[in-house]
MISE-999537 format. One record per residue: residue number from 1; residue in three letters; x, y, z of N, C-alpha, C in turn. Coordinates in nm, 3 decimals. Atoms other than C-alpha are relative to their C-alpha. Example, Ala and Ser with C-alpha at 12.3 -4.5 7.8 and 13.67 -1.06 7.14 Angstrom:
<rs>
{r 1 "ALA" {0.089 -0.119 0.000} {1.230 -0.450 0.780} {0.090 0.120 0.000}}
{r 2 "SER" {-0.082 -0.119 -0.006} {1.367 -0.106 0.714} {-0.077 0.109 0.073}}
</rs>
This chain:
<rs>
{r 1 "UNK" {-0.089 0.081 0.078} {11.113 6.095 17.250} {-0.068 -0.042 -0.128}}
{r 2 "UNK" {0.041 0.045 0.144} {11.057 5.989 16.881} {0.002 -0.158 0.004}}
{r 3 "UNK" {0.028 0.083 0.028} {10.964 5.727 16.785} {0.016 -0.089 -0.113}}
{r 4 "UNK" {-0.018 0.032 0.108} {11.090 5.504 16.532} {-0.044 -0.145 -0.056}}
{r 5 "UNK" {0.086 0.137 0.018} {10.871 5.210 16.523} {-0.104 0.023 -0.161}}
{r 6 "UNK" {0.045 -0.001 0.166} {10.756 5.079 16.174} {-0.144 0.028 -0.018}}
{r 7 "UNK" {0.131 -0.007 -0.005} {10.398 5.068 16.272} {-0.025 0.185 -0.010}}
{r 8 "UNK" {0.056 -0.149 0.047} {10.373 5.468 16.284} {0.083 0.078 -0.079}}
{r 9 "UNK" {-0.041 -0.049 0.109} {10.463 5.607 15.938} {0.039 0.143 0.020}}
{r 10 "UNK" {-0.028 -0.160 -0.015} {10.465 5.962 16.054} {0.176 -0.020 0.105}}
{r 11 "UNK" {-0.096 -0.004 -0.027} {10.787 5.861 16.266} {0.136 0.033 -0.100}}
{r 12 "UNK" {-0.146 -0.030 0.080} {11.059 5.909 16.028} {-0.022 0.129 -0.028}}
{r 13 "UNK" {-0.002 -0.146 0.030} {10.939 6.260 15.950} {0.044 0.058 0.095}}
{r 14 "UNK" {-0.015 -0.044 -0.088} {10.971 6.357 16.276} {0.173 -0.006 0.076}}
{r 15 "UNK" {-0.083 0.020 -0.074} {11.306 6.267 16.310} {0.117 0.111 -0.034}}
{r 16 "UNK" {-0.040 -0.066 0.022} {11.585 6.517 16.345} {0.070 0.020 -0.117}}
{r 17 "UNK" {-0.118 -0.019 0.084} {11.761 6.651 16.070} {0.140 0.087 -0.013}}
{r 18 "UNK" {-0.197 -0.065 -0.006} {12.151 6.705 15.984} {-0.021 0.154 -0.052}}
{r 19 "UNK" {-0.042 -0.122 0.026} {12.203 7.049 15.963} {0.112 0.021 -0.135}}
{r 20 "UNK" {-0.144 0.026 0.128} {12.424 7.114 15.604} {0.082 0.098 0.039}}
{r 21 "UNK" {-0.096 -0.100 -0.014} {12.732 7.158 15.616} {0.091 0.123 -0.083}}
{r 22 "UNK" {-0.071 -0.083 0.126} {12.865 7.494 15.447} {0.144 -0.090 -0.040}}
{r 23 "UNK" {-0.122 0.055 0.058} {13.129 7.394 15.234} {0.136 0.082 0.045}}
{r 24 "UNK" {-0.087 -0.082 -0.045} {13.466 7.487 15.265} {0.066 0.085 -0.027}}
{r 25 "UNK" {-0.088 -0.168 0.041} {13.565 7.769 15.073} {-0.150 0.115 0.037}}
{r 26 "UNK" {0.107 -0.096 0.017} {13.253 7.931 15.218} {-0.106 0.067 -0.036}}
{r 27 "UNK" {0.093 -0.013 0.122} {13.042 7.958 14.926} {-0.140 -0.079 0.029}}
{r 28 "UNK" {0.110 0.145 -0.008} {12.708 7.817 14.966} {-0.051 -0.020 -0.081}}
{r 29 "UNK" {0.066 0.049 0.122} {12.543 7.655 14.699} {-0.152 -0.057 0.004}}
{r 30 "UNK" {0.097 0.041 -0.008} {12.234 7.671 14.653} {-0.081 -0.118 -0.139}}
{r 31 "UNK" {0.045 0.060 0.101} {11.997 7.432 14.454} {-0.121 0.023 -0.111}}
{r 32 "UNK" {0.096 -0.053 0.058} {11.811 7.510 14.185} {-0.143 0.004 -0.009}}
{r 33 "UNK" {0.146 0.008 -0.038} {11.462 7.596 14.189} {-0.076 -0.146 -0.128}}
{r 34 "UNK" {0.110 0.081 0.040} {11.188 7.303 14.080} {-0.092 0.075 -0.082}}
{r 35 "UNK" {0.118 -0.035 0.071} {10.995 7.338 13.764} {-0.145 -0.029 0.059}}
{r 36 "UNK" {0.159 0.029 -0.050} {10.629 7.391 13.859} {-0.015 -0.093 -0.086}}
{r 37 "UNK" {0.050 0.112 0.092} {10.467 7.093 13.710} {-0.128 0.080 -0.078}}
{r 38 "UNK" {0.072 -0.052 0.118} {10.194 7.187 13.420} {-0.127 -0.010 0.055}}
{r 39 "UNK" {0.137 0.082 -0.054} {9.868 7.186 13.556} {-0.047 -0.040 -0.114}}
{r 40 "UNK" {0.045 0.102 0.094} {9.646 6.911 13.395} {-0.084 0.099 -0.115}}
{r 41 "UNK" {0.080 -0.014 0.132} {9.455 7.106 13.150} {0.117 0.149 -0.092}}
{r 42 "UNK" {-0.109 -0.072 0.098} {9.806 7.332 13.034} {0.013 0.030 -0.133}}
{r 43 "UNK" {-0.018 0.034 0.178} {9.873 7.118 12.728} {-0.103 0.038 -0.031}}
{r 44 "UNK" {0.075 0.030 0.098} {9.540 7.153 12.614} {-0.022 0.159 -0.026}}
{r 45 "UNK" {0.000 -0.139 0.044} {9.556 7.558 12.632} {0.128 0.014 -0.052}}
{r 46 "UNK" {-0.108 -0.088 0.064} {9.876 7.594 12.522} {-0.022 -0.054 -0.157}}
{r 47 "UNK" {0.023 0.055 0.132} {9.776 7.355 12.208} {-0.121 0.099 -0.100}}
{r 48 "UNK" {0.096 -0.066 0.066} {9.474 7.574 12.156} {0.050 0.154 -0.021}}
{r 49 "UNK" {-0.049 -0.139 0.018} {9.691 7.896 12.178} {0.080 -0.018 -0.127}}
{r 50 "UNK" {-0.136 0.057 0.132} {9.968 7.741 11.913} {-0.149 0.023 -0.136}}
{r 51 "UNK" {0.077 0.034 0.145} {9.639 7.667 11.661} {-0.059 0.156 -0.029}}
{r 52 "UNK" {0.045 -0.176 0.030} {9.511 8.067 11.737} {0.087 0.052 -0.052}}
{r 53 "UNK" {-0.080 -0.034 0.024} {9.815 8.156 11.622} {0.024 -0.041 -0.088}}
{r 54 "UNK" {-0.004 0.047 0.104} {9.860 7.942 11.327} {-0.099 0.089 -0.059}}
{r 55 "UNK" {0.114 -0.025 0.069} {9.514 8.043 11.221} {-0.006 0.201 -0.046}}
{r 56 "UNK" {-0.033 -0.178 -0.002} {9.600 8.439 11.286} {0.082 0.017 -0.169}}
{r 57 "UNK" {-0.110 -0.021 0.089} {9.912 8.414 11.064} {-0.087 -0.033 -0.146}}
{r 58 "UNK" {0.041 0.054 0.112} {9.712 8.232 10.769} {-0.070 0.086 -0.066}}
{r 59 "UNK" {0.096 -0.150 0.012} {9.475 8.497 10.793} {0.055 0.134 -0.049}}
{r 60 "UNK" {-0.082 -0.103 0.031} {9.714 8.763 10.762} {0.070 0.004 -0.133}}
{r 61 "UNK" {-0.031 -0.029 0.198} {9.868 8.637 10.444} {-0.079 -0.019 -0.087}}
{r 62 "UNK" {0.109 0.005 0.055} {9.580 8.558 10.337} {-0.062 0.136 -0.077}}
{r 63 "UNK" {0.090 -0.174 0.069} {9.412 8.953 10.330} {0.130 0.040 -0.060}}
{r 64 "UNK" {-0.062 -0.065 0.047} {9.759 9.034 10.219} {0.031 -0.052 -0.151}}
{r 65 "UNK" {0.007 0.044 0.141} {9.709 8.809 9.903} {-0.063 0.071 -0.047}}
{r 66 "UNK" {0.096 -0.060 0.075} {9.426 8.929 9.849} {-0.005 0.203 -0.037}}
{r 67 "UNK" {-0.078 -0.123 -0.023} {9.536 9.291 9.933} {0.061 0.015 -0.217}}
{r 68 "UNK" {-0.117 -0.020 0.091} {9.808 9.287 9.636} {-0.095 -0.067 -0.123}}
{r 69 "UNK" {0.072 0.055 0.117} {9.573 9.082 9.405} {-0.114 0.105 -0.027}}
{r 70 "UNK" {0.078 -0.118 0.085} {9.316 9.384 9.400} {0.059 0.127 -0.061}}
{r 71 "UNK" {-0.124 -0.108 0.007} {9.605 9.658 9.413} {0.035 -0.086 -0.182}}
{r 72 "UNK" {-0.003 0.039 0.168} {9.689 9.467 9.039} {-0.137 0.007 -0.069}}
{r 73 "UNK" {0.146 0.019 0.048} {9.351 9.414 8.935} {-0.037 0.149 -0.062}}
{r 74 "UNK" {-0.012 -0.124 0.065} {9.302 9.804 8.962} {0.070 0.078 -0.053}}
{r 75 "UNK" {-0.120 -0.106 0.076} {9.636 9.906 8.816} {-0.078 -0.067 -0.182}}
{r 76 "UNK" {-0.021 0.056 0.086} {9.514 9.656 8.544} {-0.134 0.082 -0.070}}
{r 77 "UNK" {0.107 -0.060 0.123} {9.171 9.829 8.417} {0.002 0.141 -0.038}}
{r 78 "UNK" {-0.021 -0.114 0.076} {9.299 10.174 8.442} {0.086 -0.040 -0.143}}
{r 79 "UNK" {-0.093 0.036 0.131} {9.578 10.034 8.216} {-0.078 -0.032 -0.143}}
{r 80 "UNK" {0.109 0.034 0.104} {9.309 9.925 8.009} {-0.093 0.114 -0.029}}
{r 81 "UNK" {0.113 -0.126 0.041} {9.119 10.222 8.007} {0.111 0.115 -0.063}}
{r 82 "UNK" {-0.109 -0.121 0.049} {9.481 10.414 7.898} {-0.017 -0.052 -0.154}}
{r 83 "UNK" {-0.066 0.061 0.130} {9.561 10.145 7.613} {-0.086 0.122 -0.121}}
{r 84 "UNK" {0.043 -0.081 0.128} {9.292 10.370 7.348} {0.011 0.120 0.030}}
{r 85 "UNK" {-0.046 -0.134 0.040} {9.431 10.686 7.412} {0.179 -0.035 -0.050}}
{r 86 "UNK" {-0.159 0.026 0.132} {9.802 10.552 7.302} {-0.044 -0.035 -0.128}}
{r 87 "UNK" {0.064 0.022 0.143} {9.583 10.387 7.015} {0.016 0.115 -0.076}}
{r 88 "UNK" {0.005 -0.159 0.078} {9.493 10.726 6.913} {0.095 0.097 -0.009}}
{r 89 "UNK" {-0.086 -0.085 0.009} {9.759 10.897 6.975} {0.112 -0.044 -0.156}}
{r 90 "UNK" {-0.053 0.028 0.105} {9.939 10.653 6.726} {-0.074 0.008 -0.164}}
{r 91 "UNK" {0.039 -0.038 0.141} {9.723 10.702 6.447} {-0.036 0.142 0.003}}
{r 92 "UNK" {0.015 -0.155 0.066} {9.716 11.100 6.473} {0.174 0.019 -0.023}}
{r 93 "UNK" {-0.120 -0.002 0.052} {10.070 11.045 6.435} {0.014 -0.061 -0.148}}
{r 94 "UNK" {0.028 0.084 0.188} {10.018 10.803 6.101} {-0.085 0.141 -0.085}}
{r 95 "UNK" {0.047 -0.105 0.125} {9.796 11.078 5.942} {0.040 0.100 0.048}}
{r 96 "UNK" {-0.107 -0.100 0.056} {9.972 11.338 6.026} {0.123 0.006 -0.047}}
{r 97 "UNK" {-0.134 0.053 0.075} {10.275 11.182 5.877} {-0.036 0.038 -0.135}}
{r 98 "UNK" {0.071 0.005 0.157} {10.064 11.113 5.558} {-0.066 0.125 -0.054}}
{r 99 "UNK" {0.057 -0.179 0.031} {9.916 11.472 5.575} {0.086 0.123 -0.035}}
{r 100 "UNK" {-0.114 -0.089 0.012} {10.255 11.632 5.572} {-0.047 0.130 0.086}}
{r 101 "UNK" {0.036 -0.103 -0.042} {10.111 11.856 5.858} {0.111 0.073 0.102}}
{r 102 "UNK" {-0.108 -0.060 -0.103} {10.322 12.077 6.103} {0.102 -0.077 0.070}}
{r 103 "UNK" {-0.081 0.080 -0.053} {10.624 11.939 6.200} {-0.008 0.017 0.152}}
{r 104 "UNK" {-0.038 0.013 -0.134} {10.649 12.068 6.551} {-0.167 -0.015 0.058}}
{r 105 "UNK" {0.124 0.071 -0.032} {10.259 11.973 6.599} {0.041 -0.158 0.037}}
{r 106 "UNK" {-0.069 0.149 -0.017} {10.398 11.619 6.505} {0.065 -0.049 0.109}}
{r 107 "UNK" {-0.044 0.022 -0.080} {10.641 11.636 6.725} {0.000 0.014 0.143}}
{r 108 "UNK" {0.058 -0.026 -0.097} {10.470 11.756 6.990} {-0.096 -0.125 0.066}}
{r 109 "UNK" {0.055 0.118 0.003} {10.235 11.438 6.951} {0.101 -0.120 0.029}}
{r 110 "UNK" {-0.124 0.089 -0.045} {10.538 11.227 6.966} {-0.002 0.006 0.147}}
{r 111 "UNK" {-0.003 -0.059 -0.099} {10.621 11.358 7.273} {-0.076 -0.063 0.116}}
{r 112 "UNK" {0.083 -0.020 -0.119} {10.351 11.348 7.473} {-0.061 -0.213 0.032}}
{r 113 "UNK" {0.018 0.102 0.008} {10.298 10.947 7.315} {0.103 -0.069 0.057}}
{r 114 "UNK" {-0.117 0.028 -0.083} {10.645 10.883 7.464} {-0.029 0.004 0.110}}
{r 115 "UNK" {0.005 -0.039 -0.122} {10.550 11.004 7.768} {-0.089 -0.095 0.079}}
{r 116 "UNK" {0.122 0.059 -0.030} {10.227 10.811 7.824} {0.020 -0.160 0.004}}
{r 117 "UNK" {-0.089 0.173 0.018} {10.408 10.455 7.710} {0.103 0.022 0.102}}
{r 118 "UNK" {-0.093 0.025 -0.156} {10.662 10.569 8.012} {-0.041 -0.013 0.087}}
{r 119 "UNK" {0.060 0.052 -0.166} {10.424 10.562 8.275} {-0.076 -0.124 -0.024}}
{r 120 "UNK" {0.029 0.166 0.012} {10.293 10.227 8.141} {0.074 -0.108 0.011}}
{r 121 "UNK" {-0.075 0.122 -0.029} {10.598 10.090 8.135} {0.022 0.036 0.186}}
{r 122 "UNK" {-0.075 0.024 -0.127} {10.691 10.196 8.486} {-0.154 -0.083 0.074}}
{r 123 "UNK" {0.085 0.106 -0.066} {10.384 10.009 8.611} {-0.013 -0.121 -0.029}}
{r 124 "UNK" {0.018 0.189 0.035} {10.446 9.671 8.432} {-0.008 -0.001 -0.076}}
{r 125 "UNK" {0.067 0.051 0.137} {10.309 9.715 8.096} {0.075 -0.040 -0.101}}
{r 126 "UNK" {-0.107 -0.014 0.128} {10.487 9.530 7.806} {-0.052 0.005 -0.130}}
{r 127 "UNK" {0.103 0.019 0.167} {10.376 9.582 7.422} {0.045 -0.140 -0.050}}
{r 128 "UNK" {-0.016 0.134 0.093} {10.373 9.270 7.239} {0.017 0.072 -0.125}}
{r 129 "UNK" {-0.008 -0.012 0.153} {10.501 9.332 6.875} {0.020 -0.098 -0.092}}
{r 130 "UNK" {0.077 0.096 0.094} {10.364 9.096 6.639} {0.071 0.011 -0.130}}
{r 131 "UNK" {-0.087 -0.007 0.086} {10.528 9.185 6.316} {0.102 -0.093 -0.028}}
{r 132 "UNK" {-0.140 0.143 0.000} {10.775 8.903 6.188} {-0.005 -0.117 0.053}}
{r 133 "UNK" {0.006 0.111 -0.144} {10.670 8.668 6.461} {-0.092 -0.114 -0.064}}
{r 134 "UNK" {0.102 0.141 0.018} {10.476 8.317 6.431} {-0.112 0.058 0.047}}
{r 135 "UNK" {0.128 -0.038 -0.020} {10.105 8.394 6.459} {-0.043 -0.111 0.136}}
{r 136 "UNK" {0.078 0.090 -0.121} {10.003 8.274 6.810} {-0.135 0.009 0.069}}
{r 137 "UNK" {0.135 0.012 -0.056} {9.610 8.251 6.914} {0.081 0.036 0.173}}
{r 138 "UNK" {-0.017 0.005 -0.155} {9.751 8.262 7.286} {0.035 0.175 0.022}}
{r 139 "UNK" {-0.022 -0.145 -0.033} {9.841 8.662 7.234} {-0.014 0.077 -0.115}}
{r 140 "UNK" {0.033 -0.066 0.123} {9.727 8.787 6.873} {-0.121 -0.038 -0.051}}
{r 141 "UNK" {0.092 0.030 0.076} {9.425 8.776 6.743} {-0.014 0.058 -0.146}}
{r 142 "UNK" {-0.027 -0.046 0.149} {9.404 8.757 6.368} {-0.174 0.016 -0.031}}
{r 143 "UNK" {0.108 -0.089 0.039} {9.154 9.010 6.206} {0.019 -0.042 -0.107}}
{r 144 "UNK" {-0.006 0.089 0.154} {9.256 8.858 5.826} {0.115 -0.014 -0.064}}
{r 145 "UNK" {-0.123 0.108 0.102} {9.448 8.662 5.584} {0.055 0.099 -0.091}}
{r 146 "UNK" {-0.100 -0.004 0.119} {9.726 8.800 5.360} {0.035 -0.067 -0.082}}
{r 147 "UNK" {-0.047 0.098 0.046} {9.824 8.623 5.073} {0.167 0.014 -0.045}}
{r 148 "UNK" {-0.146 -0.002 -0.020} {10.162 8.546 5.083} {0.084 -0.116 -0.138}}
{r 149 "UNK" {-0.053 0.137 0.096} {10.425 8.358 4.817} {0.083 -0.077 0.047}}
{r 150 "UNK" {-0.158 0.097 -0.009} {10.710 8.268 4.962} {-0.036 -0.098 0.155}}
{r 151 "UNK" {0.058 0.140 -0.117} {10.658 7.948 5.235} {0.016 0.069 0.144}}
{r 152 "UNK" {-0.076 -0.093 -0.136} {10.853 8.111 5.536} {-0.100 0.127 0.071}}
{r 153 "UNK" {0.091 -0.054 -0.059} {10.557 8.353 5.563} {-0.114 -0.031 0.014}}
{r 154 "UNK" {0.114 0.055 -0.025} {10.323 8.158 5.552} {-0.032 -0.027 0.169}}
{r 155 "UNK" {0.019 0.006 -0.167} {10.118 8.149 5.926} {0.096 0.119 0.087}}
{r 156 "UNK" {-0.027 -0.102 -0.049} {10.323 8.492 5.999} {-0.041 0.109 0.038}}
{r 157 "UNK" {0.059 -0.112 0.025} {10.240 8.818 6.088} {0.025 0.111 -0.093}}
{r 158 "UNK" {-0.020 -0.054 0.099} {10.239 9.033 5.828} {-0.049 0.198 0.006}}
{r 159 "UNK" {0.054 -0.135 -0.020} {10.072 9.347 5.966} {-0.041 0.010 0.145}}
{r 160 "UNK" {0.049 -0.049 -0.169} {9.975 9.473 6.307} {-0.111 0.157 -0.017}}
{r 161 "UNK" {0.050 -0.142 0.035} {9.684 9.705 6.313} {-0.024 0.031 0.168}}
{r 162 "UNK" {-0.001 -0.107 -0.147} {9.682 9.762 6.726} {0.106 -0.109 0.069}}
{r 163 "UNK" {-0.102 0.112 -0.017} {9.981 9.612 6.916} {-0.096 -0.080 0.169}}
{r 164 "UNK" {0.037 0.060 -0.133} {9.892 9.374 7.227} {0.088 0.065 0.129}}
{r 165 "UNK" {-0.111 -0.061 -0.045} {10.000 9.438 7.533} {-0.009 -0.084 0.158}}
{r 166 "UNK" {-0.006 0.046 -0.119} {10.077 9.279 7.898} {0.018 0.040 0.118}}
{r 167 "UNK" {0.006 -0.105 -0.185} {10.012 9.357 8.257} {0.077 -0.065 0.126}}
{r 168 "UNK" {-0.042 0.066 -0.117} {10.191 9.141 8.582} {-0.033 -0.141 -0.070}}
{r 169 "UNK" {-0.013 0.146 0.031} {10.243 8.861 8.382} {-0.126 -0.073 -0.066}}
{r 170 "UNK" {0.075 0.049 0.061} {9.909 8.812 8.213} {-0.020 0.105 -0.120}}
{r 171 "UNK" {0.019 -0.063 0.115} {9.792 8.917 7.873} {-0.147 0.114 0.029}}
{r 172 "UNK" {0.104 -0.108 -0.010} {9.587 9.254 7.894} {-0.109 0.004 -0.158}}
{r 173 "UNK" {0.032 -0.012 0.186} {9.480 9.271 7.512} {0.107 -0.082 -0.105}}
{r 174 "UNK" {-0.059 0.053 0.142} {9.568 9.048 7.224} {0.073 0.119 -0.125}}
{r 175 "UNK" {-0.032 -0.097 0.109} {9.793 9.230 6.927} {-0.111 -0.047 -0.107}}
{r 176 "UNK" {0.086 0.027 0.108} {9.532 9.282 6.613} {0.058 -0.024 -0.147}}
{r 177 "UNK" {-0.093 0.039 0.102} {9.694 9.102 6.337} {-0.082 -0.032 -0.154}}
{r 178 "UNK" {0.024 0.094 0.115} {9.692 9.007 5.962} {0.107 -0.080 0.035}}
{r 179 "UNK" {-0.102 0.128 0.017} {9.863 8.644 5.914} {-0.023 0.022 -0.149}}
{r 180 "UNK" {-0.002 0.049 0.126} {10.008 8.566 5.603} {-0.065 -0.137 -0.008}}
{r 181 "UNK" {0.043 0.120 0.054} {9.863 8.253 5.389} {0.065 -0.025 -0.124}}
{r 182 "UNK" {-0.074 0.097 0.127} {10.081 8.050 5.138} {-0.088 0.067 -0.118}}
{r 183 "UNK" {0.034 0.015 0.110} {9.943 8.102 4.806} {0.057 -0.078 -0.126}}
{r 184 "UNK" {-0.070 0.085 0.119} {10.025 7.859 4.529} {0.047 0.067 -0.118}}
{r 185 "UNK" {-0.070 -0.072 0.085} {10.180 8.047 4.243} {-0.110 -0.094 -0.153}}
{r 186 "UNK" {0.058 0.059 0.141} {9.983 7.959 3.814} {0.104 -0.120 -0.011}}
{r 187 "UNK" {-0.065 0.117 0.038} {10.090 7.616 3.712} {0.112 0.070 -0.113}}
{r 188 "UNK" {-0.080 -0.039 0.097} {10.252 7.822 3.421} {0.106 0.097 0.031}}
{r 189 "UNK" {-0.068 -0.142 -0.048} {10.406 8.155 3.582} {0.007 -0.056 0.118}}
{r 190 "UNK" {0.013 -0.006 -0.155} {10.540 8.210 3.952} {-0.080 0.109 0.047}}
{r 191 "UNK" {0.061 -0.124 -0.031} {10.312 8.506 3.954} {-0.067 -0.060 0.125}}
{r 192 "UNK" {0.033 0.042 -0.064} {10.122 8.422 4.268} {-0.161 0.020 -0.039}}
{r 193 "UNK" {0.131 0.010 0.061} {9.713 8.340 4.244} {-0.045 0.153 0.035}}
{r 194 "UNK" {0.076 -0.151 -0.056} {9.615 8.679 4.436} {0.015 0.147 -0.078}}
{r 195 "UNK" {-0.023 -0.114 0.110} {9.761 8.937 4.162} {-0.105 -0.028 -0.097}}
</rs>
């Protein structure tokens, strides 16, 4: 016989239990299973797995900054090692203009200078053209002074002897400029002082 005296705690375990009753359309229903509880040192691996994983990812865009920042870097000194063969190519075009030499030579030089400014542009490159423009230290460097009369050109560019040019958003080479300079005109004549 059981025992259901308060003094022995193990009595109530021991005591029979109700059998459940199926329900009545038959169906039995069961109850859902119990989350395992976390064992005690869980949080502190799953916290240290979350920060390996942060630290992975950071890493990853990280070499892929750096990745894409050398991938420019070396598009940028071949580009720089092209710029003086367009140089040259544009001044065998100037004297052979001035030479009156073979036209389809000329144009053959054309040509091939077209060609060479197309694969610069398809990699990024833009020319700066200086000509007309406000003289800016930040992308022209001025090689010398013009003297100029009229005000409006004064601090302009007035000549371009190599154009500048730009790579992914930074300046590859300054354009090589003359700036104009005001000149005051004879107290007597508007001739300007530099004639």
């Amino acid at each position: 016989m059981i025992s259901s005296d308060p003094r022995e705690p193990w009595a109530g375990d021991l005591a029979p239990q109700a059998s459940p009753q199926p329900p009545a359309d038959g169906i039995a229903v069961q109850e859902p299973p119990r989350e395992a509880e976390p064992a005690p040192g869980a949080d502190v691996d799953r916290q240290a797995a979350l920060r390996a994983l942060r630290n992975l990812e950071a890493t990853e865009a990280r070499l892929e900054r750096n990745a894409r920042r050398e991938a420019d870097e070396t598009r940028g000194r071949l580009v720089q090692e092209l710029l003086p063969v367009l140089d040259n190519l544009d001044r065998t075009i100037r004297a052979a203009q001035a030479g009156r030499s073979d036209p389809a030579l000329l144009e053959g030089v054309r040509m091939v200078r077209h060609q060479l400014e197309g694969v610069l542009r398809g990699y990024g490159v833009e020319r700066i053209e200086a000509v007309g423009q406000r003289f800016d230290p930040a992308i022209h460097e001025a090689i010398g002074m013009v003297p100029v009369g009229e005000p409006q050109r004064h601090g302009v560019v007035v000549h371009q002897a190599e154009p500048g040019y730009r790579f992914a958003g930074r300046l590859l080479r300054p354009a090589k400029v003359s700036v104009g300079k005001l000149v005051a005109p004879f107290e007597r004549g508007t001739a300007p002082m530099w004639r």
